[in-house]
N, C-alpha and C positions, 0 to 999 in steps of 0.2 A: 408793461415793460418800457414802456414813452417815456412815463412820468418818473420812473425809476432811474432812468440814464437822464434826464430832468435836472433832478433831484442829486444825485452825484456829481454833475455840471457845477452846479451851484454852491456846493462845499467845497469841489477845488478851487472853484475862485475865490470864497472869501479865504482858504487857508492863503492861497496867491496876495491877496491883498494884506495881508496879515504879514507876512515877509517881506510887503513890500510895505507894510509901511514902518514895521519896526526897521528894515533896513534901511529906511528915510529919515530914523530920529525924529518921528511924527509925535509930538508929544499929545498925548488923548487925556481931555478933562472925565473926572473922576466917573461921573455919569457915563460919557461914550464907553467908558471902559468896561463898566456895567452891563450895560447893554451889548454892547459885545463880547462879553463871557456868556449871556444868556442866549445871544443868537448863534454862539459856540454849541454851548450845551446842547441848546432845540436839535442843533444839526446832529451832533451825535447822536442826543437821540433816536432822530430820524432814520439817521443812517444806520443802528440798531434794526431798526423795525421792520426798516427795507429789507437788513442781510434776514431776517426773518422769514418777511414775505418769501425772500427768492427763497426761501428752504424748504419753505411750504408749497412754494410752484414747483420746485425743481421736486419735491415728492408725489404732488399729482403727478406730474407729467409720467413720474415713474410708473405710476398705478395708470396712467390712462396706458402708456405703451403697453405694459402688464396687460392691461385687458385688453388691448387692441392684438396683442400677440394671442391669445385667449380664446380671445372669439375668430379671426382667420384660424386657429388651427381647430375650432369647435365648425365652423365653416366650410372647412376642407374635409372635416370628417362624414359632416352630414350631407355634402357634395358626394363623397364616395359610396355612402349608405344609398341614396339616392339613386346612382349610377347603379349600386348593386341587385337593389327591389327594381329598377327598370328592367334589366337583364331578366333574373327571376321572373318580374310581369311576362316579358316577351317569350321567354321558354314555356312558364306555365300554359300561355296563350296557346304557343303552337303545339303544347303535346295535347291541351283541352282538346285543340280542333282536331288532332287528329285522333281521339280516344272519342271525340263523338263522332266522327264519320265512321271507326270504327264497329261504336255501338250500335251505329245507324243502320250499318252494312250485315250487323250481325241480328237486329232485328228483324229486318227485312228477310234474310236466311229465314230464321224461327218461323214468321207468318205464314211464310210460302209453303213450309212442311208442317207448320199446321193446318193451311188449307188444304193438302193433301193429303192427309190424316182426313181431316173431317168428310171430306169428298170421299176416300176408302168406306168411314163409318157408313156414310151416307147409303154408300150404294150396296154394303152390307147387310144393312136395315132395310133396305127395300128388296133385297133377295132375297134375305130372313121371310122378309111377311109375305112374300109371291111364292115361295116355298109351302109356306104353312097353307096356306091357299089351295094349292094343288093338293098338299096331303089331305086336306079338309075333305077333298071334292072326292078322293081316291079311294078314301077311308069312311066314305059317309055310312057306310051300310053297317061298318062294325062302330059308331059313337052308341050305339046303343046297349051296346053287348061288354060293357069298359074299354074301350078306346078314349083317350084325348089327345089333343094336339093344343100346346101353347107356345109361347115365348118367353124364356127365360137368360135374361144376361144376354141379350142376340143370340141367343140360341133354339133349334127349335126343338121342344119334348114330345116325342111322341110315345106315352105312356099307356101300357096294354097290363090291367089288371092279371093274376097268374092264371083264373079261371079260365082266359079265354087264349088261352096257349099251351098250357101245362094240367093232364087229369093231377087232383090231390096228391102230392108228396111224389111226383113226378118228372125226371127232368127230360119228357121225351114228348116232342111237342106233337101238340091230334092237328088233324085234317082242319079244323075250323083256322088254330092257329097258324096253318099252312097258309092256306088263304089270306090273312092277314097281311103274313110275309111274303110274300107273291106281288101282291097288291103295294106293298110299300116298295119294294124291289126294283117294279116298273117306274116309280119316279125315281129313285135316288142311279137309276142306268142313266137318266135322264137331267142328272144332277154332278158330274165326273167331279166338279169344282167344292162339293160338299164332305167333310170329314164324317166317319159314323163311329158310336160309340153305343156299347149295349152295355147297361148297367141293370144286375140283379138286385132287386130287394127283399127282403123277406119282414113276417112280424116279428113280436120279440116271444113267438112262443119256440120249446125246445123241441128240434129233431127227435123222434123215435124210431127208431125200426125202419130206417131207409139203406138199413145195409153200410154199401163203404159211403153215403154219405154221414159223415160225422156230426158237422152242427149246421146251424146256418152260413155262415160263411162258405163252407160246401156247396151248400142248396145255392145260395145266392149265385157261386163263380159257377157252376155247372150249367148252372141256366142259361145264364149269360153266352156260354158257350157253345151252348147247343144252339142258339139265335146265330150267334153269327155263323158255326160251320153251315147252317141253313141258309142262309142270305149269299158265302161265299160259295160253297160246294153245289148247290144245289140251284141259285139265282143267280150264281158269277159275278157276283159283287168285289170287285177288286180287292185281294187280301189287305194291300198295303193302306188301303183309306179306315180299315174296322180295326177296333179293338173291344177286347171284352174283359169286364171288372165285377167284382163282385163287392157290395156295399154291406151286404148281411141285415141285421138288424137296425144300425144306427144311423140311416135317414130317413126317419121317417115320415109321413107326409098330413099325417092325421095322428092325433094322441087320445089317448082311451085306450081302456082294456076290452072293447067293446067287439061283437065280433064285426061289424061294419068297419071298425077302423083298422081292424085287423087284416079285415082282409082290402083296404084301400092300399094298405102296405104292403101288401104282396102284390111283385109288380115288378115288369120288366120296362124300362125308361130305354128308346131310343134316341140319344141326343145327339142331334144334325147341327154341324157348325161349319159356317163359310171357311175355306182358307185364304188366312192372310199373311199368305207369306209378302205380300208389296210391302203391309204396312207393318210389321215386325222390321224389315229390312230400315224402313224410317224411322222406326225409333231407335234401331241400332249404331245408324248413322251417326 
């Protein structure tokens, strides 16, 4: 821009000089005159080239403002974006922390009623088996005669084949089975906290000729029946702890048509289970 205001200096003086000196009657030999139309010319053309230039600057300048207005407001957006993923950051942050204390709080919960859970298992499986133990010790005289005792699912089976309870096709328990029941009675008086359950079985062969028993399902729930008015009526077994079912033919415990297996399946199962109402209540929680 120096050299352009320069350079316009210099053309109004020689046009100055030019008026002043034709207004002098300054008479110019043919040559100076020459020369000064071509230093005429130059300047015009200069001065062309210059209003060029400024055309060309004065259209940058355009385009730089352009972009300078461009990028401030590409600037001010990405300032606000900014502004807005801070806020975002900062909420996400405080709902993180408190959906992990949260979780933290709620894990902690979980742990503590599973170690209470496990601690009920615990000391249900060790009453299951000190249970089974005493039955063991109670009942030693009849494992001979089909009695067993095991554990199944924490529970304890005490399973008395039909021979040694019930004569043949029978549902009226003899003297020996008395004994049995006597003998199991005195522990479970001794057991208040244990649930009893009497489940009949039978094989898969057909009732004949037992009167109003009709099939095995008959056989099975009669039996079962006559066990516990035995244990309640006659041993004072708390009604409300027994119950009595009848399974029939279809669990059986050995397969064959054999008569061993046949008669493994005829069989009254007495199954002893803790109660757990603590730990029902914790899972209901």
């Amino acid at each position: 821009m120096q050299f352009l205001n320069m350079y316009i200096k210099n053309i109004l003086f020689l046009l100055l000089f030019l008026a002043f000196g034709l207004s002098s009657c300054v008479v110019l030999s043919t040559k100076k005159y020459q020369s000064l139309i071509a230093e005429t010319d130059s300047l015009a053309a200069g001065w062309n080239d210059a209003n060029v230039k400024i055309e060309s600057l004065e259209e940058e300048i355009a385009r730089l403002k352009s972009d300078t207005v461009r990028i401030n407001n590409r600037m001010a957006e990405l300032e606000e974006r900014l502004s807005g993923l801070d806020a975002n950051y900062a909420s996400l942050r405080a709902n993180s922390s408190s959906e992990i204390k949260k979780l933290s709080a709620d894990l902690e919960r979980r742990e503590a009623r599973l170690k209470e859970v496990e601690d009920i298992l615990r000391k249900r499986d060790a009453a299951t088996n000190a249970l089974k133990e005493k039955l063991q010790k109670a009942l030693l005289g009849f494992q001979q005669s089909g009695l067993a005792v095991d554990i199944r699912n924490g529970k304890v089976y005490v399973s008395l084949t039909d021979k040694l309870l019930f004569p043949s096709g029978s549902i009226v328990i003899d003297e020996k089975g008395k004994q049995v029941l006597a003998e199991l009675a005195k522990v479970l008086k001794t057991q208040p906290e244990i649930n009893v359950s009497v489940e009949g079985h039978t094989d898969n062969q057909r009732v004949l000729n037992l009167g109003q028993i009709k099939d095995n399902w008959d056989l099975s729930v009669l039996r079962a029946t006559s066990v516990v008015r035995f244990l309640t009526d006659e041993q004072k077994i708390e009604s409300n702890r027994i119950t009595a079912t009848g399974k029939g033919e279809f669990q059986p415990i050995a397969t064959g048509n054999t008569p061993e297996a046949r008669s493994r399946n005829r069989r009254i199962e007495i199954v002893l289970s803790p109660k757990l109402d603590e730990l029902y209540d914790l899972i209901k929680d």
